[in-house]
PAZAPA-4460 file (N, C-alpha, C; in steps of 0.05 Angstrom, whole numbers, plus 32768, in hexadecimal, padded with zeros to 4 digits):
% residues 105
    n_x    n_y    n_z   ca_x   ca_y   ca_z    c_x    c_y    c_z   seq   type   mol
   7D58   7EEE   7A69   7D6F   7EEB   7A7A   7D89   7EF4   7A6C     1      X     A
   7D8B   7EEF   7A51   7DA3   7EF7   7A4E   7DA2   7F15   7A43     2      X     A
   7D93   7F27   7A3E   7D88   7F45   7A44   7D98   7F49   7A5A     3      X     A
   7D8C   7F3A   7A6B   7D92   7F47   7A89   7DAF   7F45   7A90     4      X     A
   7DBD   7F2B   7A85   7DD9   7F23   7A87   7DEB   7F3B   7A76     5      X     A
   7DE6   7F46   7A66   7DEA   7F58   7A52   7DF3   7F76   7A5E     6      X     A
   7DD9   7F7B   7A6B   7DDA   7F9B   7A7D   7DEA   7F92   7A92     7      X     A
   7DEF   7F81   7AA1   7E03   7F7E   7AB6   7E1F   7F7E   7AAE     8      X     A
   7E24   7F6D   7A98   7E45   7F6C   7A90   7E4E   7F86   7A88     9      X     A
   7E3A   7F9F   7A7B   7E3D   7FB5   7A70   7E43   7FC1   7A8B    10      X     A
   7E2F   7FC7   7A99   7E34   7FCC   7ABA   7E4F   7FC7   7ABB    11      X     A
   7E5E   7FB6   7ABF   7E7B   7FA7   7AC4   7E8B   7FB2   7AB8    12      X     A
   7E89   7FB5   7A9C   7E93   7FC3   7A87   7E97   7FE3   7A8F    13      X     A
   7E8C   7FEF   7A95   7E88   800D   7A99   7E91   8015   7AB0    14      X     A
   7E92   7FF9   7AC9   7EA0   8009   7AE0   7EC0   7FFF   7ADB    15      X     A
   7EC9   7FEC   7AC8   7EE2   7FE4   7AC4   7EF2   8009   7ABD    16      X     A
   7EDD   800F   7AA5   7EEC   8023   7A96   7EEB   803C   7AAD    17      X     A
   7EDB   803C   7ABE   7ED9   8052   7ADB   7EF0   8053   7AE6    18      X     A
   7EFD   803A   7AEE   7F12   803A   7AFB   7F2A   8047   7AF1    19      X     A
   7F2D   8047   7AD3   7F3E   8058   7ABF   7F39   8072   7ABE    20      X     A
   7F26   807D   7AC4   7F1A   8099   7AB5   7F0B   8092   7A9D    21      X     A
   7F01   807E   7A98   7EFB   8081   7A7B   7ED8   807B   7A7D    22      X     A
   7ECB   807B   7A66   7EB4   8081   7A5D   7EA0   808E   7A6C    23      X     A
   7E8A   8092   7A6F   7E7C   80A7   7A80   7E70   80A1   7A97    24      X     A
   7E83   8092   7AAB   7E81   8093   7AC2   7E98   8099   7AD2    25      X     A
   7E93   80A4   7AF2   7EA7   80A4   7AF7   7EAA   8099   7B15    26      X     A
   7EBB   8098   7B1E   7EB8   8086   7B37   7EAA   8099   7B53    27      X     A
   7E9C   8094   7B64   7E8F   80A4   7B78   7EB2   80A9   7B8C    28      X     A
   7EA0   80BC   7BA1   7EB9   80C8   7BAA   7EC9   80B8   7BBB    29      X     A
   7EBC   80A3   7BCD   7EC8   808A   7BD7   7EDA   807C   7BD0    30      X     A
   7ECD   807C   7BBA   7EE4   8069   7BAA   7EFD   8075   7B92    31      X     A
   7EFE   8083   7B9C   7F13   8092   7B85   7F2A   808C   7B8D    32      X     A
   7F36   807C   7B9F   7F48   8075   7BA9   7F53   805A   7B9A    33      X     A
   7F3F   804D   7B8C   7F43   803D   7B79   7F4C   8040   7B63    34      X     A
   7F4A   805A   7B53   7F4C   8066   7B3E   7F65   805C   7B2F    35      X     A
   7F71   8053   7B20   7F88   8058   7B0E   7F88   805E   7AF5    36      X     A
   7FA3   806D   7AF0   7FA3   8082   7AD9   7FA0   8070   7AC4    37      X     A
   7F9B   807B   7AA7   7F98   806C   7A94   7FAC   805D   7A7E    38      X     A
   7FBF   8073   7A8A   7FD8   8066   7A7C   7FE5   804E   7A92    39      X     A
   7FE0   8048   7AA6   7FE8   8035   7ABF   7FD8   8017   7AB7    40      X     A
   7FBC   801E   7AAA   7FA7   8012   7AA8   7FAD   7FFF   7A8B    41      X     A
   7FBA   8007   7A81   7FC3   8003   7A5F   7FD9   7FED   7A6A    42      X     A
   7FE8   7FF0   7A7E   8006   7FDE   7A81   7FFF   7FCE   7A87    43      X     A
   7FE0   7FCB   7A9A   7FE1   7FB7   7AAA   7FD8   7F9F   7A9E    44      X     A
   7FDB   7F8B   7AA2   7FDB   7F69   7A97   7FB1   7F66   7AA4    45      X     A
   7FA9   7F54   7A97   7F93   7F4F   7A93   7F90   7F46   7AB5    46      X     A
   7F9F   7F37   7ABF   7FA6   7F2E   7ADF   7FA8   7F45   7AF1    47      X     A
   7FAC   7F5B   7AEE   7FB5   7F71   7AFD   7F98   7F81   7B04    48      X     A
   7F97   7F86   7AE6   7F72   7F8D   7AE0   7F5A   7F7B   7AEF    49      X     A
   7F57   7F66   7AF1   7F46   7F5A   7AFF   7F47   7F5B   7B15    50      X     A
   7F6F   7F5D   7B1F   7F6D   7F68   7B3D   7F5E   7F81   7B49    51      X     A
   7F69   7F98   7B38   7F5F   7FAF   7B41   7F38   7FB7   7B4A    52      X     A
   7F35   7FA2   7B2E   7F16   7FA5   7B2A   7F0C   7F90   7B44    53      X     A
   7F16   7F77   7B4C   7F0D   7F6B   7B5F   7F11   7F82   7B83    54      X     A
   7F22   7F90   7B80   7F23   7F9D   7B91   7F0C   7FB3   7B93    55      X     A
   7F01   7FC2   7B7F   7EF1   7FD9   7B80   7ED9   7FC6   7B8C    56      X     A
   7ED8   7FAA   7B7C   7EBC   7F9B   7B82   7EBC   7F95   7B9A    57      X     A
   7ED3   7F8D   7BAA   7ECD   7F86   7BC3   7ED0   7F9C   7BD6    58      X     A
   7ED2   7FB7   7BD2   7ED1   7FCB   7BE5   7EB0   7FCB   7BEE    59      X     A
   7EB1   7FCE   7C09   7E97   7FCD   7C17   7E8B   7FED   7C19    60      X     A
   7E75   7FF2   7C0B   7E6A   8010   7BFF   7E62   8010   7C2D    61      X     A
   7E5D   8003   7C35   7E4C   8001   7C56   7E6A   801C   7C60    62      X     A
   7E80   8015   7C5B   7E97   801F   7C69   7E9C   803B   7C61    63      X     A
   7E95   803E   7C42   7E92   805B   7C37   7E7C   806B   7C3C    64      X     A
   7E5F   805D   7C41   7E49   806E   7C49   7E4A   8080   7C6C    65      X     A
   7E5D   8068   7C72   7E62   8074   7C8D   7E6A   8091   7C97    66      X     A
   7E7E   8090   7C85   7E95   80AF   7C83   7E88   80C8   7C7A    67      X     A
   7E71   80BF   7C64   7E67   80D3   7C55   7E47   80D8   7C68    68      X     A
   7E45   80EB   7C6C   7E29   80E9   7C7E   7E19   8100   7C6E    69      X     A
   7E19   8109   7C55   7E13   8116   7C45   7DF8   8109   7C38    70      X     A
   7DE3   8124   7C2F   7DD4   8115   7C21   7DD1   8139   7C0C    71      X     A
   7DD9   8127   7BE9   7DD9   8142   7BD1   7DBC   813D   7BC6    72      X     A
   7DAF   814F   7BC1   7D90   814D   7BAD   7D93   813D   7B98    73      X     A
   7D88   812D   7B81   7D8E   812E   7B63   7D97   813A   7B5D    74      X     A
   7D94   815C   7B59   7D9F   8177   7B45   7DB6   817E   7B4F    75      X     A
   7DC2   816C   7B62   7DE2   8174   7B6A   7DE0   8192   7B79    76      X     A
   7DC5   81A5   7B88   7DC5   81B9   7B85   7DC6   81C0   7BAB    77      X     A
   7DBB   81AF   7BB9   7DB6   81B1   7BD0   7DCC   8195   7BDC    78      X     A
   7DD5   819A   7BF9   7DE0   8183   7C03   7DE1   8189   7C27    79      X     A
   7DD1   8176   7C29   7DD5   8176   7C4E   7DDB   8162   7C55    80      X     A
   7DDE   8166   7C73   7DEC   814D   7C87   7DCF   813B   7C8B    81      X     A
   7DD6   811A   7C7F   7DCA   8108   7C7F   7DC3   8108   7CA3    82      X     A
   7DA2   80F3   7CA5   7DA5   80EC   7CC9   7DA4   80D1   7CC6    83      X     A
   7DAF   80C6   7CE2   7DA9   80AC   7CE0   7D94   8093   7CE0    84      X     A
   7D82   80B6   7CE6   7D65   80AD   7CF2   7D55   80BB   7CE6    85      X     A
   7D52   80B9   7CCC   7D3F   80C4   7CB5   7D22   80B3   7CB7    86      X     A
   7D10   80BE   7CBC   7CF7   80BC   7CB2   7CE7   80B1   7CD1    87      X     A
   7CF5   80C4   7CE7   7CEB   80B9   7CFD   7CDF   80CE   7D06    88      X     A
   7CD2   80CD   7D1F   7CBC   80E8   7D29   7CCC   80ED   7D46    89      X     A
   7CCC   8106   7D50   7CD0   8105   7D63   7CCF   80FD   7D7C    90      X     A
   7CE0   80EC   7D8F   7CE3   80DC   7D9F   7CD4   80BF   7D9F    91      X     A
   7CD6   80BD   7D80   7CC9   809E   7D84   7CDC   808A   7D7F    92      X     A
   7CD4   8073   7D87   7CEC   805D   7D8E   7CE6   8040   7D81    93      X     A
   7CF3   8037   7D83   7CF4   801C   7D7B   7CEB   8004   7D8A    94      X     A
   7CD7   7FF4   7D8F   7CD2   7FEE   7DA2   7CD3   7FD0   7D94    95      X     A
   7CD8   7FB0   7DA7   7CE3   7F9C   7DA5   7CB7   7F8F   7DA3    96      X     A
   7CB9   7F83   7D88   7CA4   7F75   7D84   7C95   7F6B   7D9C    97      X     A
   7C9E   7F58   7DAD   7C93   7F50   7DC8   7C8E   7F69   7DDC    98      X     A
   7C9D   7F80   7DDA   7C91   7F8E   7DEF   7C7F   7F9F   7DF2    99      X     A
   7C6B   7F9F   7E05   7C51   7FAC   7E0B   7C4E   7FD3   7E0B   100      X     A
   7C3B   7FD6   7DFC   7C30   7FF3   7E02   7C2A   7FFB   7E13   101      X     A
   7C2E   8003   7E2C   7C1D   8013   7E3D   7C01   801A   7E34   102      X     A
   7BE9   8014   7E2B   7BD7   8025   7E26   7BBD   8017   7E42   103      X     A
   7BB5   802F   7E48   7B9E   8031   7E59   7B8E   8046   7E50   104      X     A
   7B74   8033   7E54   7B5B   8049   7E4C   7B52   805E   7E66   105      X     A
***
């Protein structure tokens, strides 16, 4: 458990320094709106910092997936328009557990 407690605070750690520009992450494109510079980042009081960071945490990723309807490969090399209805067959539907098939022999 405390392994595991370990990789999470680092997690925490690494998206703190995201929000600055700093170490080797960087913030996705949604959220770059959060971003502050690093010299901004330096003034701010330890209270200011937790604000900012509680803000990135509570942005809802549901509201940014919305906008973006994109889907990029791994190799960053290919990118098409995501569907909403991936992995379905043509004209098939969704049908409500209680309701009946039509089937006749």
């Amino acid at each position: 458990m405390d392994h595991l407690r370990d990789l999470v605070r680092l997690q925490y750690v690494d998206l703190r320094r995201s929000l600055c520009g700093l170490g080797e992450f960087q913030l996705a494109a949604p959220f770059t709106h959060h971003a502050v510079s690093q010299m901004r980042w330096n003034a701010m009081t330890d209270k200011m910092r937790a604000r900012a960071f509680a803000r990135v945490m509570s942005d809802s990723s549901g509201k940014c997936s919305q906008l973006q309807r994109t889907v990029t490969s791994s190799d960053h090399q290919l990118t098409v328009i995501g569907s909403p209805r991936i992995a379905r067959k043509k004209g098939q539907r969704r049908r409500l557990a209680a309701e009946r098939t039509d089937r006749r022999k």
